[in-house]
C-alpha positions in Angstrom: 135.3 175.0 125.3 138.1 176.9 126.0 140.4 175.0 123.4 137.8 176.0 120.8 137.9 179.5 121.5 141.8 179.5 121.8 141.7 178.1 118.2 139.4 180.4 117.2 141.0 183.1 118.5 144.6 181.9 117.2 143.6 181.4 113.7 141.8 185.0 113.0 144.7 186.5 115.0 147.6 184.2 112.5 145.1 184.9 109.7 144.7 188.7 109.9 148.5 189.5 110.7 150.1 187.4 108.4 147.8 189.0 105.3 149.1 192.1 105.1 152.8 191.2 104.9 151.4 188.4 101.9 150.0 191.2 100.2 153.2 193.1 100.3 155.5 190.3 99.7 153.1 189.3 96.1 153.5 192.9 95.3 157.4 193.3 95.3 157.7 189.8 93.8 154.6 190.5 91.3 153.0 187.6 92.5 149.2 188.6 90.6 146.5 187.0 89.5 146.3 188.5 85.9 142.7 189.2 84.4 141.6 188.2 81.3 138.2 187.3 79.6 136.9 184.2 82.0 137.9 185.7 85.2 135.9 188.7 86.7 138.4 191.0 88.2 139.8 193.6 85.9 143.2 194.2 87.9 145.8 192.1 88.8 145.5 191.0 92.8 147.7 189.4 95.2 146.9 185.5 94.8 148.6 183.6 97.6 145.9 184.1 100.8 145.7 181.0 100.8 149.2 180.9 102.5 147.6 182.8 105.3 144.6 180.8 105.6 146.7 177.3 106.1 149.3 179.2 108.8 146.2 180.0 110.6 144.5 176.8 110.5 147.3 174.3 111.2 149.0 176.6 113.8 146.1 177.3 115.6 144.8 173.8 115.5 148.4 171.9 116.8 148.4 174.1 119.9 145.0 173.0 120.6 144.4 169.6 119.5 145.6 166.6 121.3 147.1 163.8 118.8 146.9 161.4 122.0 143.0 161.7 122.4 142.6 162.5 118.6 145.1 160.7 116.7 144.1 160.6 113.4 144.2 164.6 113.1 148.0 164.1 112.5 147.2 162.3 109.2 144.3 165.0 108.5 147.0 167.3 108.8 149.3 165.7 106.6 147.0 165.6 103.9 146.5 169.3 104.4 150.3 169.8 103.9 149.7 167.9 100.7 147.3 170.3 99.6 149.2 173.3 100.6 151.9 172.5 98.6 149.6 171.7 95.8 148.2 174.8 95.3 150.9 177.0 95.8 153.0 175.2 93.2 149.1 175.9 91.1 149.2 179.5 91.9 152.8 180.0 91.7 153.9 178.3 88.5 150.6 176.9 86.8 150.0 172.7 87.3 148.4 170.7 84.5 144.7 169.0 85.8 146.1 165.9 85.8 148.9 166.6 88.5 146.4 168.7 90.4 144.1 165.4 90.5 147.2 163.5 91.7 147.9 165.2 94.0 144.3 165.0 95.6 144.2 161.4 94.9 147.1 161.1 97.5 145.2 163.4 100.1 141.9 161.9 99.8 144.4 158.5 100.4 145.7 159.9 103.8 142.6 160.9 105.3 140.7 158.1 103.8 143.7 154.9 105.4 145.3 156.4 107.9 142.2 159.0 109.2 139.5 156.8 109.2 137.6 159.1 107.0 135.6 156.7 105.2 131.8 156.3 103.6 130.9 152.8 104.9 127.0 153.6 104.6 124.2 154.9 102.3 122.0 155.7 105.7 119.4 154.4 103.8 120.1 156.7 100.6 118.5 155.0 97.5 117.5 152.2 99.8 121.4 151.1 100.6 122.9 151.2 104.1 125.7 149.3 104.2 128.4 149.1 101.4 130.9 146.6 100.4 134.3 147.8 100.8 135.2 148.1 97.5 131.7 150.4 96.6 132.4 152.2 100.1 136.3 152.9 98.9 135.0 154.7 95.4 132.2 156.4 96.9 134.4 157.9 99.5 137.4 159.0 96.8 134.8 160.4 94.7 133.1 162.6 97.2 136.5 163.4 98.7 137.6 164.9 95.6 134.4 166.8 94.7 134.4 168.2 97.7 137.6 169.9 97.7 137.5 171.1 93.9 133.7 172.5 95.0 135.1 175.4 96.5 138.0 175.5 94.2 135.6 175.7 91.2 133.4 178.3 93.2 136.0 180.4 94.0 135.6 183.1 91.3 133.9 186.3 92.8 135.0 188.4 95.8 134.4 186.8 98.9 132.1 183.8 98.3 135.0 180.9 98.6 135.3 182.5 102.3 132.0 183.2 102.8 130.3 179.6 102.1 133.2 178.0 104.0 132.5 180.1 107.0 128.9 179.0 107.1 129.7 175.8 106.6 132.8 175.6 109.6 130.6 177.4 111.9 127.8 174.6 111.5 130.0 171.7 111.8 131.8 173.1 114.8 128.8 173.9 116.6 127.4 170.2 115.7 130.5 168.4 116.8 130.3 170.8 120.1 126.8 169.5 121.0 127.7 166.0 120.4 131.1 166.0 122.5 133.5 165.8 119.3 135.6 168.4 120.7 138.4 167.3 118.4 136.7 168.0 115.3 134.7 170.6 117.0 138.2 172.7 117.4 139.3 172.1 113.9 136.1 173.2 112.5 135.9 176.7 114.5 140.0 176.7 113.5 138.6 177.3 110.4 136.2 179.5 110.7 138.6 181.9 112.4 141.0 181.8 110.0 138.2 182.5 107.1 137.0 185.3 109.2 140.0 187.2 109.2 140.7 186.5 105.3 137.0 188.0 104.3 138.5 191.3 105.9 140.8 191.5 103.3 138.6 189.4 100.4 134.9 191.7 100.4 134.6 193.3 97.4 136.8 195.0 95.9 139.2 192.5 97.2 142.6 193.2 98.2 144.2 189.8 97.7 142.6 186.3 96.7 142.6 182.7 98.4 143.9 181.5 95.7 144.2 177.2 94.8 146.3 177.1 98.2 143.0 178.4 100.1 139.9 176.9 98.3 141.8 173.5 97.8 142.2 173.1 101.9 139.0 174.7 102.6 137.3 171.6 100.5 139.6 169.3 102.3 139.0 170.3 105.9 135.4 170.3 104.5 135.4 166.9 103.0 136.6 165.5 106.2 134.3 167.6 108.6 131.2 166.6 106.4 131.6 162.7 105.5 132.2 162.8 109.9 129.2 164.7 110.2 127.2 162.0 108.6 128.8 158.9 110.0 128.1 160.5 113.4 125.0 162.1 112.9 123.2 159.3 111.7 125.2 156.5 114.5 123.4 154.8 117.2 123.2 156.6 120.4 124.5 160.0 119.3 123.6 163.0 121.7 121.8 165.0 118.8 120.7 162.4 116.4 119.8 164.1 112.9 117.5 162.0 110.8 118.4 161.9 106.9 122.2 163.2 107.9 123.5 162.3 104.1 120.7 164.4 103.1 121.2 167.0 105.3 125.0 167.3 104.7 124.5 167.8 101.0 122.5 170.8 102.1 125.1 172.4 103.9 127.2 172.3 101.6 124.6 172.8 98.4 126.0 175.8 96.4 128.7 174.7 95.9 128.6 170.7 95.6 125.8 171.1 93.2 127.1 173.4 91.1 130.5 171.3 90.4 128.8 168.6 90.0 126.6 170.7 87.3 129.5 172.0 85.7 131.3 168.9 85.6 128.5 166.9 84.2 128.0 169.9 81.5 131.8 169.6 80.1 131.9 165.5 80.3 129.0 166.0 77.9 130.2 168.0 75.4 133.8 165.8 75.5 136.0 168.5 77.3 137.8 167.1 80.7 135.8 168.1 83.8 138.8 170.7 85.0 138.6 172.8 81.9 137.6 176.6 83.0 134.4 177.9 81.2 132.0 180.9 82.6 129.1 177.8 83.2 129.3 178.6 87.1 126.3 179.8 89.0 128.1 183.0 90.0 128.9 183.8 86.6 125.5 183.5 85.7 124.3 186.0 88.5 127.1 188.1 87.2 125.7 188.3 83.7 122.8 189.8 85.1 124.4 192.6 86.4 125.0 191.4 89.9 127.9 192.8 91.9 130.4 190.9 93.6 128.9 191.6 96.6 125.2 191.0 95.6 126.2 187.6 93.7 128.0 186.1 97.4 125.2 187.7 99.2 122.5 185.9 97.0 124.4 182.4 97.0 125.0 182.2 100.9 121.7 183.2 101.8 120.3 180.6 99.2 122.9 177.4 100.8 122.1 178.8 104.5 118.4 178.9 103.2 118.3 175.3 101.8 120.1 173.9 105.1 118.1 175.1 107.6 115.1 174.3 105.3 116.7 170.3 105.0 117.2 170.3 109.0 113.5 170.8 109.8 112.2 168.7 106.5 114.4 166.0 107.4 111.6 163.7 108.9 110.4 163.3 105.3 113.2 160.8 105.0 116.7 161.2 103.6 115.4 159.9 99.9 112.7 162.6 99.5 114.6 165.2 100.9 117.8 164.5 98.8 114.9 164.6 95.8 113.4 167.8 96.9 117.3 169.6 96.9 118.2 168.5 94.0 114.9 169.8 92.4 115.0 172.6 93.5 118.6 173.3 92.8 117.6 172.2 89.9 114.9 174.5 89.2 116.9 177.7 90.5 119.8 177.4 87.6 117.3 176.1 84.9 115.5 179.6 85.6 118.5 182.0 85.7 119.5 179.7 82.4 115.9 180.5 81.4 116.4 184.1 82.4 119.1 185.0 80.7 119.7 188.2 79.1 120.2 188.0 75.4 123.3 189.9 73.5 122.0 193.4 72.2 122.8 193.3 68.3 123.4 196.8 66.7 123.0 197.4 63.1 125.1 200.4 61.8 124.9 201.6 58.2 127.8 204.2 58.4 131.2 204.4 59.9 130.3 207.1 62.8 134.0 208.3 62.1 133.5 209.1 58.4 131.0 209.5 56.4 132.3 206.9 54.2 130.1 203.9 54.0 130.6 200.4 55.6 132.3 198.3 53.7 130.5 195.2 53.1 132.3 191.9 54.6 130.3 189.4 52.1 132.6 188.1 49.6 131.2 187.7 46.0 131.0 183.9 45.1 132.1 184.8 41.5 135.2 187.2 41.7 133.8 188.9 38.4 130.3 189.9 39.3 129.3 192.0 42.4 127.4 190.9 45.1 124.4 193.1 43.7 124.6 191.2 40.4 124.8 188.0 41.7 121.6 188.9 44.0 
């Protein structure tokens, strides 16, 4: 216990130091995020808090974690360099989505070969439990990578990147605590530190953003914490057995899972690649509606903390209906703000309000020698 709240301590105390000179270093070097007509800020903001997110995490986490009773956290952290460098090159210079997907590829590789990170079992999902290597390999890529561009993809209003990751930190640490996973346990709470500090500086109106280099490692330490979760939660003889654990770790992390996987599906439909922007995200729905940054991450953590504690005491139900009953009513929730949403007010103005000229008519006359009153 007293590793855990050394991390903890180590990363907020990293986190909320090192913030303030990024903030100042991104505004001598100009180092903004620039608005335009997808994004939702309308001033240019410091971009790279993602740099004091990973100091905080790894630092914090190799003065407390033992590599000799937790080996593969050396490979974890390797992948997490991989990603660091990743997304500062993204928010520095701009990568294309192809080199962005690489370079998760070779992440999701480290943890998945040399961490032990690994999907070998449905739990009973779909009636399959165990998988064949090769089905348990794509599985495991594919969630990997889905997990870490989740909060990368909801990472577009002030504070909700941070907020969902805290939740989500703070549940898997306490899990792994109960169940003796002190390793993991340590990392997790790492991470919630370290986000803790950031929100002080990311609450509406923000002073600085995450950035790629932030919400790319907080999917990563999350796509490792969760896939563990569910292998552990659902093993024999576990301390605090969870019953539908694949189930119940889609819950934890439903806002934003789902709503990638939404959004992704949406743009593979209509033939565009899965990483092109668009304003299709739940939070830019709320938005439309005249939500406030703060309102919109207020509404979407209270909804994912909602649906997890709801999928913790419905898990008897078994892992199939439950995982039926999220999606549903995920489901349901985005087909009503789609359902809801406000129509474009159209104005009809007969005179110029600066003259009193009349407007000229923008209808073109299909034969240039008759008016568009004579051809009527």
């Amino acid at each position: 216990m007293d590793k855990i709240l050394l991390a903890t301590a180590l990363a907020f105390i990293i986190t909320y130091t090192s913030i303030p000179v990024i903030i100042n270093v991104s505004v001598i070097k100009k180092l903004f995020d620039e608005p335009n007509a997808r994004k939702s800020h309308s001033n240019p903001i410091p971009s790279l808090g993602g740099l004091g997110i990973f100091a905080g995490l790894i630092m914090a986490c190799l003065m407390t974690i033992s590599f000799d009773s937790a080996v593969e956290f050396q490979y974890f952290f390797a992948a997490c360099l991989v990603i660091f460098f990743l997304g500062l090159k993204d928010d520095i210079l701009v990568l294309t989505a192809l080199k962005k997907f690489i370079g998760q590829i070779i992440a999701a590789f480290i943890i998945i070969y040399k961490g032990g990170i690994i999907i070998k079992s449905m739990h009973g999902l779909f009636g399959v439990h165990e998988l064949p290597e090769v089905f348990s390999l794509a599985l495991t890529y594919f969630t990997v990578i889905v997990i870490i561009n989740s909060f990368n993809l909801i990472d577009g209003v002030d504070g909700l990147a941070g907020s969902l990751g805290l939740f989500t930190s703070l549940v898997f640490g306490i899990y792994f605590y109960i169940v003796g996973h002190l390793a993991y346990s340590t990392f997790a709470f790492a991470l919630a530190g370290t986000l803790l500090a950031f929100l002080i500086f990311n609450h509406s109106p923000a002073r600085i953003f995450m950035g790629d280099t932030g919400s790319l490692l907080i999917g990563m330490a999350n796509a490792i914490l969760v896939i563990h979760f569910i292998n552990v939660a659902d093993s024999p003889g576990t301390p605090f057995p969870i019953d539908a654990a694949p189930a119940v770790g889609v819950a934890i992390l439903i806002v934003p899972l789902y709503d990638t996987l939404r959004v992704f599906a949406i743009r593979i439909f209509n033939r565009r690649s899965p990483f092109s922007p668009d304003r299709n995200h739940v939070h830019h729905l709320l938005l439309d509606r005249g939500m406030s940054h703060t309102a919109t991450t207020f509404t979407l953590v209270s909804v994912n903390i909602l649906l997890a504690v709801a999928a913790y005491y419905l898990s008897f139900i078994g892992v199939n209906y439950l995982f039926a009953l999220l999606v549903g009513v995920a489901s349901a929730g985005i087909g009503l703000l789609y359902f809801t949403k406000p129509k474009p007010k159209l104005f009809l103005a007969e005179e110029d309000e600066l003259s009193d000229r009349p407007v000229q008519s923008k209808i073109m006359p299909l034969n240039p020698n008759k008016s568009v009153a004579e051809q009527n």
